[in-house]
C-alpha positions in Angstrom: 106.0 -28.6 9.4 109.0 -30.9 10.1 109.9 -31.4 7.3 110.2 -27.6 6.6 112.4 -27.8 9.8 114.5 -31.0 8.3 115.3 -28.7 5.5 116.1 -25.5 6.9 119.0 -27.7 9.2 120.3 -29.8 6.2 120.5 -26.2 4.1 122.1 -24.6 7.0 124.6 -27.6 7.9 125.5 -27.4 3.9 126.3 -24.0 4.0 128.1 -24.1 7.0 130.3 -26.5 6.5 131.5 -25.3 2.8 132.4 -21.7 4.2 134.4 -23.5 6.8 135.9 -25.8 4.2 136.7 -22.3 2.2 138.0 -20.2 5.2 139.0 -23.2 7.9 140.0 -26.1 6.4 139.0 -28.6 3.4 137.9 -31.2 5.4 135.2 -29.9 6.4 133.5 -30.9 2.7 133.6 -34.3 4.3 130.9 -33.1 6.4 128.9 -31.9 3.5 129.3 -35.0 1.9 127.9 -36.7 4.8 124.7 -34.7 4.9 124.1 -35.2 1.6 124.5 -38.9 2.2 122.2 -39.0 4.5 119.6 -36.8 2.5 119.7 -39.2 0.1 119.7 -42.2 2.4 116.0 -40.7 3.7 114.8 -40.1 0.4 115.5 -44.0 -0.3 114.1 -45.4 2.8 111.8 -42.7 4.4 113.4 -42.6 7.4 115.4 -39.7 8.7 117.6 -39.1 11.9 117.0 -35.5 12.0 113.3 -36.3 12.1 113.7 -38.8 15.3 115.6 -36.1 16.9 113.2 -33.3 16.5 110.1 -35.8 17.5 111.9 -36.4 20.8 112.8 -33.1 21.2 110.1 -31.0 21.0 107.9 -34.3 21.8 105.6 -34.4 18.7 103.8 -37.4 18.4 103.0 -38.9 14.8 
């Protein structure tokens, strides 16, 4: 189920920030790039941030 949770936020954070970047300002793509970079960075390791986060959070034990 986190993982479903993980994903929802990284979509969400993408598309957010790229209809800022459109309507606000281009920088904002510099935050898309960095969620992408750290998608990729937990696909490579198999460690995630966003999944720390959550665990402490809404206290979820592994």
């Amino acid at each position: 189920m986190i993982n479903r949770i993980i994903r929802a936020i990284a979509g969400a954070f993408i598309i957010i920030s790229v209809l800022l970047a459109m309507y606000v300002n281009q920088n904002w793509l510099w935050f898309t790039i960095f969620v992408g970079a750290n998608l990729l960075q937990s696909s490579i390791t198999k460690w995630c941030l966003m999944e720390d986060i959550l665990r402490k959070v809404f206290k979820i034990k592994d």
